[in-house]
N, C-alpha and C positions, 0 to 999 in steps of 0.2 A: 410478287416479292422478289428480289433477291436470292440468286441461288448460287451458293458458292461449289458447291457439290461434295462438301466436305461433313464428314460426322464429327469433326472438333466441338466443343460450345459455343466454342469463342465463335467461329464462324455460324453456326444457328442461331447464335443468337444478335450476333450483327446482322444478321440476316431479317429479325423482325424490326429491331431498334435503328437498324444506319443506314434505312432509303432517307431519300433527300427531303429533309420537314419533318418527318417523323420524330428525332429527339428534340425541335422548337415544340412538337406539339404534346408530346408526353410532360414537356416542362410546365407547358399550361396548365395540363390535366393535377402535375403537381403544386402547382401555387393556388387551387383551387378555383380555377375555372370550370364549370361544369356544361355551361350552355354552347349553346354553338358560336353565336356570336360575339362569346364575351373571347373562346378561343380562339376567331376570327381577328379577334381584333390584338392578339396578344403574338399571332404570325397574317399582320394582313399582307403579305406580299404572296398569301398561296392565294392558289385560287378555292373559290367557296367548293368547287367540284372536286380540286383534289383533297380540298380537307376530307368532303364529304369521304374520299375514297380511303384516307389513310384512318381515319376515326374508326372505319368500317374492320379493314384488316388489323386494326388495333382489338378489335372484336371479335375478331375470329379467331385469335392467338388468345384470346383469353388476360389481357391485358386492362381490357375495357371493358366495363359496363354498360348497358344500353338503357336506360331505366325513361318511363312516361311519369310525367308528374303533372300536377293543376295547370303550370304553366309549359308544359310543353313536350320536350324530351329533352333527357340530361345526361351528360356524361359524368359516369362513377369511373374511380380505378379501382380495379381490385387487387387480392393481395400480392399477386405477382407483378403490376401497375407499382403499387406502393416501392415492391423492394427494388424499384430501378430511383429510386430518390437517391440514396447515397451515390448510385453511376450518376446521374444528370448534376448532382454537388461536385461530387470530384471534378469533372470535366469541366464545368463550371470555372472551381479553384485553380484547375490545372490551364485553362487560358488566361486566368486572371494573372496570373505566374509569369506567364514563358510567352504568351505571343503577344507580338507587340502594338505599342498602345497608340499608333499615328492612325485613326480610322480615315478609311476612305471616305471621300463626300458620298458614295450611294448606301453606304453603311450607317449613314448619321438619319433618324428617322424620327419625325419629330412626334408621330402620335403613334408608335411604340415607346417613345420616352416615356410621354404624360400618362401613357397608361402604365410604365410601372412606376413609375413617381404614385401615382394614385390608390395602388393599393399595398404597396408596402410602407403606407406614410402612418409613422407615430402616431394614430390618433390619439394612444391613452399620454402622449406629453403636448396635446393639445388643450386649453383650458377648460373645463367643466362648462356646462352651462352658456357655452359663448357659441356663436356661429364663427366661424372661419371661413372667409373666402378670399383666394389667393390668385390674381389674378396677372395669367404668364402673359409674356409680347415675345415671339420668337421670333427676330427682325430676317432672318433669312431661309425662313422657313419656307415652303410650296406656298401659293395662296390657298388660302382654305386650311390652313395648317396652323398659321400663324398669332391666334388669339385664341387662350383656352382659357379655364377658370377651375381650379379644384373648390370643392364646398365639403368644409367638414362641421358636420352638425348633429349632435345627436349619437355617437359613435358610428357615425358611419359617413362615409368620403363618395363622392359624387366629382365627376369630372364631366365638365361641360365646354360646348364648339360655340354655344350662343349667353350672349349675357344672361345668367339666373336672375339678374333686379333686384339682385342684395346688394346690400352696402358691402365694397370693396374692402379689405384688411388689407393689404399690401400688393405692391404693380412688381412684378418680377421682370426686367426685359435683360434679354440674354440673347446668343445665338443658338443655334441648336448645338454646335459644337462647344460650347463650354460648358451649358448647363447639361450634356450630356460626360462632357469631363469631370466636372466634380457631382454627377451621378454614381459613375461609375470608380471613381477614386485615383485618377489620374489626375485631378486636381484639388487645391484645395480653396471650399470656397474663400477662404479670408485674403489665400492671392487673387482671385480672380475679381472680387469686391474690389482690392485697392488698386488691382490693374485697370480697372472702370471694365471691365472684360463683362461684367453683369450689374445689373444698377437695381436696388431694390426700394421701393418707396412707399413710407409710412412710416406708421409711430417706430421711433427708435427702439421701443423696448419690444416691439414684434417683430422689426427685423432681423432683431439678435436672435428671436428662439426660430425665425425661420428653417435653418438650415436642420435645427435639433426638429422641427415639426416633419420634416421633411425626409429629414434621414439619407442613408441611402442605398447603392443598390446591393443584393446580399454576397456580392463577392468584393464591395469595393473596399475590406477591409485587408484583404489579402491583395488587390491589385495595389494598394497604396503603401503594401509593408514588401512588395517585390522585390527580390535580388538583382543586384547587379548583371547586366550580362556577362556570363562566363565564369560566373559566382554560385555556387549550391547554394540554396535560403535553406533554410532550418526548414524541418519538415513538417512542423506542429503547425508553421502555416500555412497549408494545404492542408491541412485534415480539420474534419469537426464543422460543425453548423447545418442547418438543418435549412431548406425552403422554405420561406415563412408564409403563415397561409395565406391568402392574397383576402381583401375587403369585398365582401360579397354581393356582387352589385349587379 
C-alpha cells in the first residue's frame, strides 16, 4: 500500500482507499456487486490480477469480506466497507459539480455505460407483466461493442452482447457519447431526440416512457443542476442521496 509516513487519518486512511482502482472498486463493492466478475465488469480497464490484488488488501484492512457460497466466492462489505458510501457519494456529487463535462474519447466506454444503464434502470416503472427488451446500436462504438440488448422481465434486468430471440420493444441507436451524455446528465434526452443526436424506434407510447424506464445515472441529478463556473451552487446540491443498490445479476 501506500505509505505516507504520517500518523494523520486523513493520511491512513488515503492510504487504504487512494491507490489507483481502489475507490472504482469499493463503488462496486457499494452498488452491490459481490462476484468477481460482475466487479470486473464495473472497472474492466483493471487487470483481473490487480483486482485480484486490491480486493485482497481490501481484506486485510478489514473493509472486505471474503465469504464462499453455492456459487462460488463473494464479496461482502463490512461495516467499515459500508461507512465509506457517504465518502464514495460525496466525491461522486463533488465531480458531478466542479469538473468538467467535455469527456475525453478514452473516457467514453461503451460496456461501462450499459452496465450501469442496466442495473440502475427503473424496473418498478417498467410495465407489470410485460417483457421489455430494448435493443441499443452504438454506431461508434469498438467492434464487439456495438450491439447490446437490455431485457427486463420478471423484475429483473438482464444485459446482453448477442440477440436474446425476443421480440424487440424499441432500436435505441446513439453514439457512445450522447447516450452517455444524457446518462450522466450533461444532456437532456428531449435535445438530443430533436437534434437527431439518438433515434429511437417503436411504438410511440414506449418511446416516451423510455427515458423514464431508463432513468439515470445517480449523480446526473446534481451534474445537470451544476453552477455556473466561478459561481458557488447552493450546497443542498451536493449533499444527500444514497448509491442505489445495483440489479443482482
Amino acid at each position: 500500500m501506500i505509505d505516507y509516513g504520517q500518523f494523520c487519518t486523513v493520511a491512513r486512511g488515503a492510504e487504504v482507499i487512494g491507490q489507483r482502482w481502489t475507490p472504482l472498486v469499493v463503488r462496486e463493492l457499494l452498488c452491490g456487486s459481490t462476484r468477481f466478475n460482475d466487479i470486473h465488469r464495473g472497472v474492466p480497464r483493471i487487470s483481473r490480477s490487480l483486482l485480484a490484488d486490491r480486493l485482497r488488501t481490501l481484506e486485510e484492512v478489514g473493509v472486505v469480506r471474503r465469504v464462499r457460497s453455492g456459487s462460488g466466492v463473494e464479496y461482502h462489505l463490512t461495516s467499515a466497507g459500508e461507512e465509506l458510501r457517504p465518502i464514495v457519494m460525496a466525491l461522486g456529487h463533488w465531480g458531478a459539480r466542479w469538473i468538467g463535462s467535455r469527456l475525453k474519447r478514452d473516457q467514453l466506454d461503451a460496456g461501462f455505460l450499459m452496465w450501469d444503464i442496466r442495473r440502475f434502470m427503473n424496473v418498478d416503472e417498467c410495465p407489470e407483466g410485460r417483457c421489455i427488451v430494448i435493443h441499443f446500436r452504438l454506431t461508434d462504438a469498438p467492434q464487439g461493442e456495438r450491439v447490446w440488448w437490455l431485457v427486463v422481465s420478471g423484475g429483473e434486468v438482464d444485459l446482453c452482447r448477442e440477440d436474446p430471440g425476443q421480440d424487440v420493444t424499441l432500436v435505441v441507436e446513439s453514439t457512445v457519447r450522447t447516450l452517455t451524455e444524457i446518462w450522466t446528465g450533461d444532456r437532456r434526452h428531449e435535445d438530443a431526440v430533436k437534434a437527431r443526436a439518438v433515434r429511437v424506434v417503436g411504438v410511440p407510447s414506449d418511446a416516451d416512457d423510455l427515458w423514464r424506464w431508463l432513468g439515470r445515472s445517480a449523480f446526473a441529478e446534481t451534474r445537470a443542476g451544476r453552477p455556473r463556473a466561478g459561481v458557488r451552487g447552493r450546497r443542498d446540491a451536493a449533499e444527500g442521496g444514497a448509491i442505489p443498490r445495483a440489479q443482482d445479476g
